[in-house]
C-alpha positions in Angstrom: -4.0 -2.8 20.5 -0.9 -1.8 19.4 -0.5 -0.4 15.7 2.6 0.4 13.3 2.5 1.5 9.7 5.3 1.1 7.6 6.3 2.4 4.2 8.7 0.0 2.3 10.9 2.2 0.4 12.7 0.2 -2.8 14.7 2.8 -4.8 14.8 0.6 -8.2 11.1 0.3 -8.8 10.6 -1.4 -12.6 8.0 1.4 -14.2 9.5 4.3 -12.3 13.0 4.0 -11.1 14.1 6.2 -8.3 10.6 7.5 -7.6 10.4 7.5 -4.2 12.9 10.2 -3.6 10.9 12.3 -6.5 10.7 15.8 -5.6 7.3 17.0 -4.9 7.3 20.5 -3.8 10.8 20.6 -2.4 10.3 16.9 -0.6 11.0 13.2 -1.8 7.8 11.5 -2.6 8.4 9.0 0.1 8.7 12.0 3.0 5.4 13.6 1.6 3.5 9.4 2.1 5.5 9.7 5.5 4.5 13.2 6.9 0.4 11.9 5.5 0.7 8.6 7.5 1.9 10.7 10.9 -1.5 12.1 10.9 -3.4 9.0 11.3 -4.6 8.7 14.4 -4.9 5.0 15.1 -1.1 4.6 14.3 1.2 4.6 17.5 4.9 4.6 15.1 5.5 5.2 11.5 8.9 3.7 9.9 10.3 4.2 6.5 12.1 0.6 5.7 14.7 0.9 2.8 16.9 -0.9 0.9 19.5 1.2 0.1 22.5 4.0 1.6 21.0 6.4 -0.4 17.5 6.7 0.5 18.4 6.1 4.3 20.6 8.7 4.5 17.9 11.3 2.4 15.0 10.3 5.0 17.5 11.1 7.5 17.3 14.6 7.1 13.6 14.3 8.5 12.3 13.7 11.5 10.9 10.4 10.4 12.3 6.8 11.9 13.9 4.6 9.4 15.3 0.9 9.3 17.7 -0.8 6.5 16.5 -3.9 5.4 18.0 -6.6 2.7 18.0 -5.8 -0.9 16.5 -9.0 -1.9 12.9 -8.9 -1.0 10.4 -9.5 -3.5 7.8 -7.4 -2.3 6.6 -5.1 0.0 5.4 -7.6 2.5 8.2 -9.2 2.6 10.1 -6.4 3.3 7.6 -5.4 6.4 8.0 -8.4 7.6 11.2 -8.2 8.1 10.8 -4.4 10.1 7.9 -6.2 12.5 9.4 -10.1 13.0 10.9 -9.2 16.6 8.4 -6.6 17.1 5.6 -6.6 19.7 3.0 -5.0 17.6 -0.5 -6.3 17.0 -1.5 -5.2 13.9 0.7 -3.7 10.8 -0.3 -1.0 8.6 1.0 -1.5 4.8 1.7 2.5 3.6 2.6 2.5 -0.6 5.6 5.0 -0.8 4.1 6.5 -4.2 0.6 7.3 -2.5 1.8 11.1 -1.8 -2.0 12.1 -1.6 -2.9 9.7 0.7 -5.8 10.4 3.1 -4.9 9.2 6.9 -8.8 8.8 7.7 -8.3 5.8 4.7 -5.3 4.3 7.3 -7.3 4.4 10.8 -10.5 2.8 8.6 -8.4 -0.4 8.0 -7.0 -0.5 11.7 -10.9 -0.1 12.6 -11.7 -3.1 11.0 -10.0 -5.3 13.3 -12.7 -4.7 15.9 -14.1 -7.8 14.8 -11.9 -10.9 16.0 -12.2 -12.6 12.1 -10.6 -10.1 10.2 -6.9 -10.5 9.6 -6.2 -9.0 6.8 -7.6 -5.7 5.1 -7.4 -3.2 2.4 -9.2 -0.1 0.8 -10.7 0.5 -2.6 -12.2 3.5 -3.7 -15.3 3.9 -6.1 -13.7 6.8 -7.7 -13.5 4.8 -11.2 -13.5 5.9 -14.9 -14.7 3.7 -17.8 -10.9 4.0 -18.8 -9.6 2.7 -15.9 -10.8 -1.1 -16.5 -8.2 -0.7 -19.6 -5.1 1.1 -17.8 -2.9 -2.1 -16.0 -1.4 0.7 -13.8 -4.7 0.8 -11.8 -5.3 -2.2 -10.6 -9.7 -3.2 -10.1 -10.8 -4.9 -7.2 -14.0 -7.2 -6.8 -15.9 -7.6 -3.7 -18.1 -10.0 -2.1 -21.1 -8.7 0.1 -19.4 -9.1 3.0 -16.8 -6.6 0.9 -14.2 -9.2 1.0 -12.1 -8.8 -2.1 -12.7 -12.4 -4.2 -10.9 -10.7 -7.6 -8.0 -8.3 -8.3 -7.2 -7.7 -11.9 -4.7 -4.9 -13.9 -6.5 -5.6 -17.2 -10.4 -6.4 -17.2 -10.6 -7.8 -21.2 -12.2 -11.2 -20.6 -14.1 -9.9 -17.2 -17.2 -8.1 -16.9 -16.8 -4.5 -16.5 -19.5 -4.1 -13.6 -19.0 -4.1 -9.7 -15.3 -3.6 -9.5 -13.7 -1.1 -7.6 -10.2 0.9 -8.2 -7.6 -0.6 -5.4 -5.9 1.6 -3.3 -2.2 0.8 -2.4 -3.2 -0.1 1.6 -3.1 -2.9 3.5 -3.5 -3.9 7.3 -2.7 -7.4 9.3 -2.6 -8.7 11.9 1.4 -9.6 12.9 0.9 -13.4 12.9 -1.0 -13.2 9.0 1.4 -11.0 7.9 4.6 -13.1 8.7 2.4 -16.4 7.5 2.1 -14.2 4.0 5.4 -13.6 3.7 6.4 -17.1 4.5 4.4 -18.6 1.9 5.7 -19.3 -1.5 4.6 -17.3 -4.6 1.5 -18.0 -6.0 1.1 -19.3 -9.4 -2.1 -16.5 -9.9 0.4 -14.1 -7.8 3.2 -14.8 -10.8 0.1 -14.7 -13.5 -0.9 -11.3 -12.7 1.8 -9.4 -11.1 -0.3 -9.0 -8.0 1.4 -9.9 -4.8 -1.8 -9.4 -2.3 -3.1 -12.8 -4.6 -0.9 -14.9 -3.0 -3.2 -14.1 0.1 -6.7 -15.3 -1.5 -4.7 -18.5 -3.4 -3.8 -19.5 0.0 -7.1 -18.8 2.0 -6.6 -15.5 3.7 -10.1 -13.2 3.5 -8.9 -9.8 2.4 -12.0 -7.5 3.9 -12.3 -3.9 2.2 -13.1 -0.6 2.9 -14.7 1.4 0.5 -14.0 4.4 0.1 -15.0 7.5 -2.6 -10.7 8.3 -2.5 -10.1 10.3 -5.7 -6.5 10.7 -6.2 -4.1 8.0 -8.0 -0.6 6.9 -6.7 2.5 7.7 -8.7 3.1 4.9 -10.9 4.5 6.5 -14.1 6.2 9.4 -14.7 3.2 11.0 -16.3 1.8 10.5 -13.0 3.7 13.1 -11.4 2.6 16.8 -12.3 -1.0 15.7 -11.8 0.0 14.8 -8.1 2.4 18.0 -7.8 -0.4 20.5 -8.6 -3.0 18.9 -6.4 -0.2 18.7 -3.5 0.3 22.5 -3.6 -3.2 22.8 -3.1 -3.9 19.9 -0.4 -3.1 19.6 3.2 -2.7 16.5 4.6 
């Protein structure tokens, strides 16, 4: 079984423009994702795909493999898709490029998960959760079925019950075939409700199984996020 991850790298994010090349002790954000996801052992090729001069000529410095893709690409998926479409890969690893503390044990759990033949599609979430979480629509809360296949995933939790969710973590894994049918389907009206894009998945019938996890650490989605992550990266190894 053949296995790629790839990081889609946009440089004009909405909450936190230009984060991805973010120093973080010396290195863009997206290098210190990069250098995390290299240490998984169930991936056979990482690639950084971008969307602009810029960023492909600063991950060039490294020894990291990077593709250009189009500007116009509404997510992340959509974007991987485009990296993997000629590709003969079996299953495709979605890396966030603002998840600098990610743990590579957390990647080769997803890939494990397609041991069993019914599984096309899978994420993490982590039970590492604070009562203020439910109320912050950067972290987005997960609920699970008991065959931990996500059937909910909401930024704000007002009009839900606060019990059984989990905190998402910015993962994903397909196999090649449900990836490029995800990114061939149209947006989803709970997709446009929620600014979620991994909805469009359960709107149109595609199990998302999880893998829990007890993952502390947030991704970088404001800039307030960012000297919590730079003190615990000058303390972690990946």
């Amino acid at each position: 079984m053949s296995v790629i991850g790839v990081i889609p790298a946009r440089l004009d994010s909405e909450r936190f423009p230009r984060k991805i090349l973010t120093p973080i002790n010396g290195k863009p954000m997206i290098m210190c994702v990069a250098e995390r996801a290299i240490n998984a052992s169930l991936l056979d090729e990482v690639i950084i795909a971008v969307d602009s001069e810029e960023v492909y000529k600063e991950i060039k410095k490294f020894n990291v493999k990077v593709v250009m893709t189009a500007k116009d690409h509404l997510s992340g998926s959509d974007r991987i898709a485009e990296v993997v479409e000629n590709r003969d890969v079996d299953i495709v690893v979605n890396i966030q490029g603002d998840e600098p503390m990610l743990d590579p044990k957390i990647i080769d759990g997803l890939v494990n998960e397609f041991d069993d033949s019914s599984v096309n599609m899978t994420t993490a979430v982590s039970t590492d959760i604070s009562p203020k979480d439910f109320f912050n629509s950067n972290i987005v809360k997960v609920l699970l079925d008991e065959n931990r296949d996500a059937i909910g995933f909401r930024r704000d939790l007002f009009q839900e019950k606060i019990g059984g969710w989990y905190r998402h973590v910015g993962l994903y894994a397909y196999r090649k075939d449900t990836l490029l049918k995800f990114a061939g389907l149209p947006t989803s009206e709970n997709e446009k409700k929620f600014h979620l894009e991994q909805l469009r998945a359960l709107d149109n019938g595609i199990p998302i199984r999880s893998v829990i996890t007890d993952y502390p650490y947030r991704g970088v989605d404001v800039e307030e996020d960012l000297n919590v992550i730079i003190k615990m990266n000058k303390h972690e190894k990946p």
